[in-house]
N, C-alpha and C positions, 0 to 999 in steps of 0.2 A: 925581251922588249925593254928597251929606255926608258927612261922617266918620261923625255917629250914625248915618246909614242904611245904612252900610257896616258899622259894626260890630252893628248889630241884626241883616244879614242872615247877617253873619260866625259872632255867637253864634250862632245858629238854627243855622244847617249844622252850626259846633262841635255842637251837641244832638246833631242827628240823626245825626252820625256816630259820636259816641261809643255810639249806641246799641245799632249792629254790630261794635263794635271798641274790646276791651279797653286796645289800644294806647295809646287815647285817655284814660284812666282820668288823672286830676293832670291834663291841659292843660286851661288856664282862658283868658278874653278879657284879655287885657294893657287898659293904657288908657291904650296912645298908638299912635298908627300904626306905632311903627320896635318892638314890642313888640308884636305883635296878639294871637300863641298864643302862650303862658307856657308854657315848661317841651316846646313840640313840639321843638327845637332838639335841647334834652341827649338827648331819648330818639331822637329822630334820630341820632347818634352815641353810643348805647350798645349800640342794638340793629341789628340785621342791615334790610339796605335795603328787603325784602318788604313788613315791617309799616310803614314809614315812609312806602314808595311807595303803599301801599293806602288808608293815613290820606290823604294829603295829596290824592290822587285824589275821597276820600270827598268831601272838606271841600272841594274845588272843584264835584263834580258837585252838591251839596248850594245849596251859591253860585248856581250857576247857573239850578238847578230852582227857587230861591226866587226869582231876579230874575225868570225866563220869567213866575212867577205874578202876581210885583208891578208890572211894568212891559210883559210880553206877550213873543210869542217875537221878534218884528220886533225892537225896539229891544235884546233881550238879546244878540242873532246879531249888530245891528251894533257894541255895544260891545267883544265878544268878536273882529271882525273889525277894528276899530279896535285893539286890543289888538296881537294877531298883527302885523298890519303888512301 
């Protein structure tokens, strides 16, 4: 997967999670890789671990649900397993 397809699937999940989760209210797509979510960092270290662990849980299960769709569950489960290790 490319950077833009990485980041187009990154924004989408950013959406969809901000849509349950005030948390996420100011984080925007950074646009570079070592910058992806703007602004999730500070609010990560202002506020209590709950709402951080919940965002960042969001913004992966989101990731993931979008790849299953784009790419299928076969190849999502071995990227995810290639990941892991």
């Amino acid at each position: 997967m490319g950077y833009q397809a990485f980041k187009a699937v990154l924004g989408r999940a950013l959406y969809l999670a901000r849509q349950d989760l005030l948390f996420l209210s100011g984080v925007t797509l950074g646009s570079s890789d070592r910058q992806c979510l703007l602004g999730l960092h500070r609010k990560a270290q202002d506020f209590a671990p709950a709402p951080a662990d919940a965002s960042f849980t969001a913004i992966l299960a989101h990731s993931l649900g979008l790849l299953m769709f784009l790419v299928g569950k076969e190849l999502t489960l071995c990227l995810v397993e290639e990941i892991l290790g």
